[in-house]
Structure formats: C-alpha cells, structure tokens
C-alpha positions in Angstrom: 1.2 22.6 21.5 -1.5 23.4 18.9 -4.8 21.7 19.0 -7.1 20.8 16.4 -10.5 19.2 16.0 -8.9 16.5 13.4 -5.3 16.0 12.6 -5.1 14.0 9.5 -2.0 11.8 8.0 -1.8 11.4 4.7 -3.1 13.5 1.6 -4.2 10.9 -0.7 -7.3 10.3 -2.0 -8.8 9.6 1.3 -6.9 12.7 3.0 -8.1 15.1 0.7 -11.4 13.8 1.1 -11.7 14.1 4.3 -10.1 17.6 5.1 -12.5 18.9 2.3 -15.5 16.9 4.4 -14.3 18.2 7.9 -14.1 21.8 7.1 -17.3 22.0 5.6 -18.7 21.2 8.9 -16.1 24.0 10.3 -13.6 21.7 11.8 -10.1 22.7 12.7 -8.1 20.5 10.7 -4.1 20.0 10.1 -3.0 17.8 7.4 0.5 16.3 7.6 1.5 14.6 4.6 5.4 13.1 3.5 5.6 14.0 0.2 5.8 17.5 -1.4 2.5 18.1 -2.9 -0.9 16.4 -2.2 -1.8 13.1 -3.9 -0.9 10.3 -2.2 0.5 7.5 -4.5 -2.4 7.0 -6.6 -2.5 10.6 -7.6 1.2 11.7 -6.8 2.1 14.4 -8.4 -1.4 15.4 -9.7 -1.0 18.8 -9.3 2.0 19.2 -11.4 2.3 15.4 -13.6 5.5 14.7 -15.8 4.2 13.4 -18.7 2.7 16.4 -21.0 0.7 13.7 -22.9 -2.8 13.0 -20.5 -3.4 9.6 -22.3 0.1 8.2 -20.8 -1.4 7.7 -17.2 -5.0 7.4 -18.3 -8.3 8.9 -17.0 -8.2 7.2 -13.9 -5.5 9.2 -12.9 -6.6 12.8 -13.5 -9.3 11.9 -11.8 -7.1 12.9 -8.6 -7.9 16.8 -10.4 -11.3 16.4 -9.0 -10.2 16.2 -5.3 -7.2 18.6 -5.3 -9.3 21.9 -6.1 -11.6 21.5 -3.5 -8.6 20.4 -1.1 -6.6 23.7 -1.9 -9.4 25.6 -1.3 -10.8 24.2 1.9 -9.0 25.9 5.4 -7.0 23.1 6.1 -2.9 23.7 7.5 -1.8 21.6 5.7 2.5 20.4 6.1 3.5 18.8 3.3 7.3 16.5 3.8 6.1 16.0 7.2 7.2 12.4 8.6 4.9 11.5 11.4 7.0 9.3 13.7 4.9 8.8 16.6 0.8 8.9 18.0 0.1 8.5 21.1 -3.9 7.3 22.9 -4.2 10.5 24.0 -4.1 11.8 20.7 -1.0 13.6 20.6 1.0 13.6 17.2 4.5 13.8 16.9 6.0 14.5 13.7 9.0 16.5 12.1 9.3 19.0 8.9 12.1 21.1 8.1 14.5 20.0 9.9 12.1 20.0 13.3 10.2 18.1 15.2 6.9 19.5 17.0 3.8 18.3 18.3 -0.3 18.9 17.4 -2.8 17.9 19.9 -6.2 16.7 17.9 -9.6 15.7 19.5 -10.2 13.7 16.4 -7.3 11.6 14.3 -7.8 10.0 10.7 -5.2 7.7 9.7 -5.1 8.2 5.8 -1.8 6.3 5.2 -3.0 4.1 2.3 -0.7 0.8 1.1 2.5 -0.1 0.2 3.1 -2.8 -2.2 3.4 -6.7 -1.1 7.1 -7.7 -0.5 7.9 -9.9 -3.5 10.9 -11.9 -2.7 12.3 -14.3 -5.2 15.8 -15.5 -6.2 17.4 -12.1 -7.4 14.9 -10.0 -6.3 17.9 -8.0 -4.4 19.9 -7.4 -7.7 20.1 -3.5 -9.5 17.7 -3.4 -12.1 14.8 -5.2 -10.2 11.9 -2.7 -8.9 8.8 -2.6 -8.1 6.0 -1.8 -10.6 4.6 1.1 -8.0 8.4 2.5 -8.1 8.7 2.8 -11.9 4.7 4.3 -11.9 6.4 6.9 -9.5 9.4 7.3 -11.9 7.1 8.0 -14.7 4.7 10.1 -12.7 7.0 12.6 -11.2 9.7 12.7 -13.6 8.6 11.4 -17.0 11.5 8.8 -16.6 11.2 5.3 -17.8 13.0 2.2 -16.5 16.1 1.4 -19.1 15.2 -1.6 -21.8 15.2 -4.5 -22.5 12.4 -4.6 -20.1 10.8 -7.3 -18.2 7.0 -7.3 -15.6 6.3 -10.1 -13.5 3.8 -10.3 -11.6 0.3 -10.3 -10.2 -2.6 -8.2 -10.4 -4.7 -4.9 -12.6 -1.9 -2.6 -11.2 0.6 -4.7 -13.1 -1.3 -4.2 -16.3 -2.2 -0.8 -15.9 1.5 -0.4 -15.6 2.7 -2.1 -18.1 0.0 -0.4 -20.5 1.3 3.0 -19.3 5.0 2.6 -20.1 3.5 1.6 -23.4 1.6 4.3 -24.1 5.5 6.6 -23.0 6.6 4.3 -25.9 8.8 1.7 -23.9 9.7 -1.5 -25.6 8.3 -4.0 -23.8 9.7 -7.5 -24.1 7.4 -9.7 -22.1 4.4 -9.2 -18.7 4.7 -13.0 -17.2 1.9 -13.4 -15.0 2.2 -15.1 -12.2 -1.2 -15.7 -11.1 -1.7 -19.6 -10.3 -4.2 -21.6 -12.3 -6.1 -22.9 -9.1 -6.8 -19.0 -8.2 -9.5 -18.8 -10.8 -11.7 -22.0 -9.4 -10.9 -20.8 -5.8 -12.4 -17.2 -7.2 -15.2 -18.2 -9.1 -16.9 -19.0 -5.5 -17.5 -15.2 -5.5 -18.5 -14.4 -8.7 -21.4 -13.2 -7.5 -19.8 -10.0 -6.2 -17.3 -9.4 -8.9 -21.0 -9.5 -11.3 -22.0 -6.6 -9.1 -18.8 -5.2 -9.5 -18.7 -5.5 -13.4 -17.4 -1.9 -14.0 -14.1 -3.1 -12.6 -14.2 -6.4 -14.2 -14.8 -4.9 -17.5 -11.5 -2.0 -16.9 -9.1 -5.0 -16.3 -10.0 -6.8 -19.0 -9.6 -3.6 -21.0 -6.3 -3.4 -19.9 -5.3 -6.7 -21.3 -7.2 -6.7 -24.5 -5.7 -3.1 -25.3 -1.6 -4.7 -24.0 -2.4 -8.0 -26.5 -3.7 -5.4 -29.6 -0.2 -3.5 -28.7 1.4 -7.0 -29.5 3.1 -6.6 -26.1 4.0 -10.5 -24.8 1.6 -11.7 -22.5 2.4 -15.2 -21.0 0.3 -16.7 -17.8 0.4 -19.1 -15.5 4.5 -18.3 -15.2 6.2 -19.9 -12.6 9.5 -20.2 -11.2 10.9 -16.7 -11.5 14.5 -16.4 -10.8 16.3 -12.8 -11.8 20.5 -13.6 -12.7 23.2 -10.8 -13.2 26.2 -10.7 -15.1 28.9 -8.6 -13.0 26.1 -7.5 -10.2 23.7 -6.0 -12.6 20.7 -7.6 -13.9 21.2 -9.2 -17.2 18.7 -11.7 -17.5 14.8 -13.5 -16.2 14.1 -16.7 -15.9 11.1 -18.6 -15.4 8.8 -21.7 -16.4 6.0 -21.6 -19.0 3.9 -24.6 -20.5 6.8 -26.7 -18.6 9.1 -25.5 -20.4 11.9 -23.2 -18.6 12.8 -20.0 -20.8 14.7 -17.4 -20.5 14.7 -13.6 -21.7 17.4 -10.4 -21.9 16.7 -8.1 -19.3 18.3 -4.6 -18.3 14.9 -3.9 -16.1 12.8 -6.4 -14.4 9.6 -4.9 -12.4 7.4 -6.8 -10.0 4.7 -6.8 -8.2 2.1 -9.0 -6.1 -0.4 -6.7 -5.3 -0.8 -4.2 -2.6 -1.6 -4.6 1.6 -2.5 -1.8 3.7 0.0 0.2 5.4 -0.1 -0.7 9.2 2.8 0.6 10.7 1.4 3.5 12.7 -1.6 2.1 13.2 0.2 -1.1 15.0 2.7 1.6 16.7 -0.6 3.0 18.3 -1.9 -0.3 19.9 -4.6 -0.7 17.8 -6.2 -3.9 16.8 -5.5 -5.8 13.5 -7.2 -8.8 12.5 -5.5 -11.6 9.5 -7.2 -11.9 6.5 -8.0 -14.7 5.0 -8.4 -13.3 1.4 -6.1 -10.1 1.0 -3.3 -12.4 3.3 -2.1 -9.3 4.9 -3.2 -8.0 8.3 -5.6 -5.1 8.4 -7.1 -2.7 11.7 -10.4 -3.7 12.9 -12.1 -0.4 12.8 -16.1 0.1 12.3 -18.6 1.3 8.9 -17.4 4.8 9.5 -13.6 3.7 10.3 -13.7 4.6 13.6 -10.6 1.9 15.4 -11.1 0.2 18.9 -9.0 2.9 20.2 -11.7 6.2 21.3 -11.0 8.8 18.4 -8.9 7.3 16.2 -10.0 6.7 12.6 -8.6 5.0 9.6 -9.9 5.8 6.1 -9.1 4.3 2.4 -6.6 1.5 1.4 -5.0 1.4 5.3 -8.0 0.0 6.6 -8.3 -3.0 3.8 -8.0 -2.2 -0.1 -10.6 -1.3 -2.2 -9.0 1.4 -4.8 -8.7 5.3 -5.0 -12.6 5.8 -5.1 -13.3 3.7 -2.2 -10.4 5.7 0.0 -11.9 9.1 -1.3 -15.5 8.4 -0.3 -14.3 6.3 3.5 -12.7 9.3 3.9 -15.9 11.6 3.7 -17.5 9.2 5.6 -14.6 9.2 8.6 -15.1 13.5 8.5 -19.2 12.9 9.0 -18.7 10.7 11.7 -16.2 13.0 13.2 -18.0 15.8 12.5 -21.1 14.4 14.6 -19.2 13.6 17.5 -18.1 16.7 17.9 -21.3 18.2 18.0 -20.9 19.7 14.2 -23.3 17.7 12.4 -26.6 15.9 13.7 -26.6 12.2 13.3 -29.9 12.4 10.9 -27.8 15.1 8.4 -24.7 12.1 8.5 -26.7 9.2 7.8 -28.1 11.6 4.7 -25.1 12.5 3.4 -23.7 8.6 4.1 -26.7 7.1 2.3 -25.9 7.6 -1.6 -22.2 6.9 -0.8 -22.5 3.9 0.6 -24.7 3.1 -2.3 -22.0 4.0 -4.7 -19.7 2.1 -2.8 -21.4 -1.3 -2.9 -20.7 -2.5 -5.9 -16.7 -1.3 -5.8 -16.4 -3.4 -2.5 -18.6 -6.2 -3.3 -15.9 -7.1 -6.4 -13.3 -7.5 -3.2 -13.2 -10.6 -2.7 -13.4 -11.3 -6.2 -10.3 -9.8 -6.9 -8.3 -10.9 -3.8 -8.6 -14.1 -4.1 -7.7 -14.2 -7.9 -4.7 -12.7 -7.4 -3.1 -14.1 -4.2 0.4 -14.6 -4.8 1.6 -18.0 -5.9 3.4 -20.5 -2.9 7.2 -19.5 -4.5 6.3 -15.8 -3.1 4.7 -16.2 0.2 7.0 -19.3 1.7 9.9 -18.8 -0.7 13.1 -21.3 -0.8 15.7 -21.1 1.9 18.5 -19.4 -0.3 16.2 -16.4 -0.9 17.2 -13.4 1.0 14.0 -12.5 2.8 15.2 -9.7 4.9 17.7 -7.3 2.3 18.6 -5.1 5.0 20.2 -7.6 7.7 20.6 -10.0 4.9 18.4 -12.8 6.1 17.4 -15.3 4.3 14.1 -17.8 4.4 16.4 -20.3 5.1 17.7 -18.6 8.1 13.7 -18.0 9.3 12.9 -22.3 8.8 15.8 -22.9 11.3 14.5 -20.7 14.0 11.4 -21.8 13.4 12.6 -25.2 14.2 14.6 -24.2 17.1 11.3 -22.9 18.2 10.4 -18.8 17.8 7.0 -18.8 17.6 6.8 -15.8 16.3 8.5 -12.7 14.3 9.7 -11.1 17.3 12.0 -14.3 18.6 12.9 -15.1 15.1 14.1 -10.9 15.4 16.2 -11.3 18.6 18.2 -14.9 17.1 18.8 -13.1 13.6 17.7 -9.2 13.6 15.2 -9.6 10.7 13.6 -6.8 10.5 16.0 -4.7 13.0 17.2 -2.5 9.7 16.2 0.8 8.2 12.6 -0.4 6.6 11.9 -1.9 10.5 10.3 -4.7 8.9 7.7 -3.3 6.2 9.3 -4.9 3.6 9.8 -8.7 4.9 7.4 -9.1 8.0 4.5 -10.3 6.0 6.7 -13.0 4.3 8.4 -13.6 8.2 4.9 -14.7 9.8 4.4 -16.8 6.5 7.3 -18.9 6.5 6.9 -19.3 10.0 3.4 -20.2 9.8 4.4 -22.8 7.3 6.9 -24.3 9.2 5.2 -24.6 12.2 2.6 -26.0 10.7 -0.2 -23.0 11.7 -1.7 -19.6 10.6 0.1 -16.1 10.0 -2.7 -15.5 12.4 -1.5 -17.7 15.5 2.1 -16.6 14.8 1.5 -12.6 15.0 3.8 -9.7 13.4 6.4 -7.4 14.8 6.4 -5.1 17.3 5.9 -2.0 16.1 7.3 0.7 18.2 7.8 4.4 18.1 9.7 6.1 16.5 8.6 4.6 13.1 10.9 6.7 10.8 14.2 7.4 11.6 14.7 10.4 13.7 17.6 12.9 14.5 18.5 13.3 17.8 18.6 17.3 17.0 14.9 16.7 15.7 14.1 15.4 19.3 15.7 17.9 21.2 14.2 20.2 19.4 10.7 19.6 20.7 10.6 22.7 23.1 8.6 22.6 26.6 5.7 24.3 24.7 5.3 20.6 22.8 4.4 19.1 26.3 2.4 21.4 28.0 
C-alpha cells in the first residue's frame, strides 16, 4: 500500500488549509475528498460556481478563491469522489474511488470532515417539498437552481438568513422566514455577552443579514412555534405554525429548515475516539487538544468536526493541525510552530470567543429536540418518537437497545440523521442527560460499500 506523511479527509476550508501548510514543510500528503472538486460545503463548487452574478452568494463565499489557488498548486495527490469508509489505529485508510477500493498508509491523519446540519424533525418534516436550507444552498451553488415557490424558511440560526437573503438576491419570491428561536434563548445568552462583544465582527454580519432581508420587505416573524408541514395528495401544500398566540397558516410549494449545524462525527466515532456532550452546541464533539491532535497517537481533527466555529476558524485549525504535524515529524522545530501559531491564534480569539454566544441563542426550541410521539423520528425505518418513549419505558438505556427493539438507525443514513434526537428523547424520558445515555455505535464500514469494491482490495493493500 502507499504511505504518506499525512492523509487528509476532506477538502474544505480546513483540508485545503492544511495540505497547503503540510507541503510547505515538504510533507507527503494525499487528500481524499467525496465530492468532485475541492471546497467542502461552505465553498462547494468554488472553483467553478453556478450563479454568474458574484453578489448572489456574497463575499464570504468567494472567499473560498483564496484557499483553492494555493491548494492546486501545492504537491498534494489529491482523489476527489473518494468515499472513505473505514480508519483504522494503526493509521491505515480505507476508501474507494472509481469503482475501487484501495488502501494509503499515513504516519500522520487529519480528519477535515466538517458538519452536517442538525436533524430537524417536526410533523411533516418527511413530506416532498420539505429540505434543508444547506440542501437548497447546494442547489443554488452548484446548479443555479432555486427551490419552486411559494416558498417557506423555518428555522434557527445566521445560516438561515444568509440563506434566505441569497435566494433573494437569485430573485425568489419569498413568502415568509419564521424563526423559531425561543424567547428565553436571549436571557440564557446574554450570560456571555461578554464574548459575543469580542466577537462583534460577527455580531454585526448577522444583523446585517436581517436588516438587509426586512429592507427587501421579505416576512420576518419570530418567536414561531408549533411548526407543522401538511400535504394535499403527498406533496407539500401548506405550513402551519403559532405566532403572537395566534395559529396561522401559509401556501407552500417549498418549505426549508434548519436548526443549525453539529460536527460530523461519524468516522471519528468509527475510530474509537473520544467525544465529550456539550452542553451549549447540544451535539457531541471529539475531545482532541489546541493543535487538534485526538486521544488516539496521530490522529488529528481540524475545523467544524472538532466543534463549530465557521469557515475561517476550519481554515486556520487546519494550518495549525499541519504545524503540529509538521513538528512531530521532525519537519519543523517547535520554536518555528509556536511562531507561525502565534498571530493565528490571535486572529482566532475573537471568532471563537463569540461561540458560546451564538450557541446558546440559537439552541433549538423543546418541539425539535424531544418532539411529540407521532413524529417520525427515524425516516428510514420509519420510527417514530413515540416508538423511542416506549422503549425507553421498557427500559433501553441507551440508542443502541432502543436500535435492537426497533432498528432506528439500522437504515441507509446509519443514524446521522436521527441519533442526536434518539439520545434526546431518551434522555428526557428517563429523566437524565444525552450524556449518561451515549450514541450509536458506529462501526466500519460507514458508507455503503460493494462487495466488488471489497474484493477488489488486492494483497498489495495489506502488506
């Protein structure tokens, strides 16, 4: 098999950054990455956008411009619509592209894998027509296509009014953004206003986003609750919801919602790594150290996968992962890293001090986290949170009992997209923390694999 000083996984922000970092310091590095071109979901399709006008997506966006030159030019093999199914301790990294699987050996690996947006389930949430926000960004970004009107966002979060403002800008009618933040969020946040003060840059770009939505005389109603989606002949035809105790109703061809983001922790969890609850994101992220080094020798994790904190954050974690790297390999002397770390962790003080600012403002409301028992929780063995409270009560402590009485999260997604609201309801049932009650087991492979793709890993892969 092929060695390599690093092997990184992803080629987002924090990839890029990285591979860029690594072979300044003349690293051997192979990037795999599962989409097409490099740029992650924040920057996806950056190399090669859909919209021809630059002020649909916004500054922030083509800011992505600024890693991929250096990243094309760096010597990096890099193997784009690679699915990485399995890494092992030893550091070995299974993956398949084309139709094959192989294996790299790496001294060093960086996990670059970023988020993936929080499961929002609600009544309806299953129907055609309801998306998330990321999906319709995607839409936009790599095919210029826009979700069909009358069109609905609900939601949480900056991402939600960036969104909305960019299908404005592509000139989509807009009929309403219900925000779904609860009024108690902003006394529980205030206790950190301290940081989001530091942090005022930020603070200052999301309320941009919602003074320049109200000027476009696009809807804007907080404090919504209640959000139900209801179909006429299995499409989406209409929202509901509560506002000002009053329950309304609006048209609706397109709904899109969203409740923030957690990080991706799949692969890390299929590695044996160590993940810690927290408290204010109420997702579970990898314990890992400043330079994103795991509890696991060698293995690093870099940008939103570790805990979010944005595109700029990923980018520079992810120079700081290659430093580190870079110095344990005998690359780069420890006094030359803490020089080159210095400014950058400067720079990213005040983008991480705003944190927990921001996470605790826009924690999803009760309806989304514990939702009621005729909501399907689990789309993909058709669970429902009902189903979840009566195991709970039969007495699983835990996601993976509550998996063997009912096969939630046994289908295609292997759990990403209901395990966080699983250990919720559970928690809430028993009466205890997502903490105490744990998360699936994650187990390799992590993507589905053909069989011809594992036989195809030759006695060279094992040697």
């Amino acid at each position: 098999m092929k060695q390599y000083d690093l092997v990184i996984v992803g080629a987002g922000p924090a990839g890029m950054a990285a591979a860029g970092a690594a072979t300044e310091q003349g690293l051997t590095v192979a990037l795999l990455d599962e989409q097409a071109a490099p740029g992650g979901q924040i920057y996806r399709a950056i190399s090669a956008p859909a919209p021809r006008d630059e002020g649909i997506l916004g500054a922030d966006y083509y800011h992505g411009r600024s890693l991929l030159a250096p990243f094309k030019a760096a010597r990096v093999d890099y193997i784009p619509s690679a699915t990485v199914w399995e890494i092992t301790q030893e550091r070995e990294v299974r993956f398949s592209a084309g139709g094959r699987a192989r294996t790299l050996q790496a001294r060093r690996i960086l996990l670059a894998t970023g988020a993936q947006e929080r499961p929002v389930p609600f009544p309806g949430w299953q129907l055609p027509g309801v998306m998330s926000c990321g999906a319709a960004q995607i839409m936009l970004k790599t095919s210029g296509l826009t979700p069909p009107t009358p069109l609905v966002l609900a939601g949480s979060g900056p991402l939600l009014l960036l969104i909305a403002l960019q299908l404005h800008r592509a000139g989509v009618e807009i009929a309403a953004v219900l925000d779904t933040t609860p009024r108690d969020n902003y006394l529980k946040a205030s206790r950190h206003l301290g940081g989001a003060l530091r942090g005022w840059k930020m603070l200052l770009k999301g309320l941009g986003y919602l003074a320049q939505l109200k000027r476009s005389d696009v809807p804007c109603l907080s404090r919504v609750s209640g959000l139900k989606a209801e179909a006429d002949d299995g499409k989406l035809a209409r929202v509901r919801f509560t506002h000002k105790g009053r329950e309304q109703s609006l048209a609706a061809t397109s709904l899109l919602v969203h409740q923030g983001v957690v990080p991706n922790v799949q692969l890390s969890r299929a590695i044996g790594i160590n993940h810690r609850w927290d408290e204010q994101q109420l997702c579970w992220r990898p314990g890992t150290d400043s330079w994103g080094e795991t509890d696991i020798e060698g293995i690093f994790i870099a940008g939103d996968g570790a805990g979010i904190g944005g595109a700029v954050a990923a980018e520079q974690a992810g120079r700081l992962a290659a430093w580190q790297i870079s110095c344990q390999l005998g690359r780069m002397a420890p006094g030359e890293r803490d020089r080159q770390a210095a400014p950058v962790r400067r720079a990213l003080a005040p983008i991480m001090a705003i944190r927990p600012f921001l996470d605790v403002l826009y924690q999803p409301a009760g309806e989304f986290l514990t939702p009621a028992d005729d909501t399907l929780v689990c789309r993909c063995e058709e669970v429902t949170a009902g189903d979840i409270r009566r195991y709970a009560r039969m007495g699983c402590t835990g996601p993976n009992q509550t998996k063997a009485f009912s096969r939630v999260g046994m289908g295609p997604c292997q759990g990403r997209m209901c395990g966080l609201t699983v250990a919720q309801i559970i928690a809430d049932t028993r009466q205890t923390s997502p903490a105490e009650v744990g998360y699936y087991r994650i187990r390799s492979p992590i993507k589905p694999l053909l069989l011809k793709e594992l036989t195809s890993l030759d006695n060279s892969d094992h040697q």
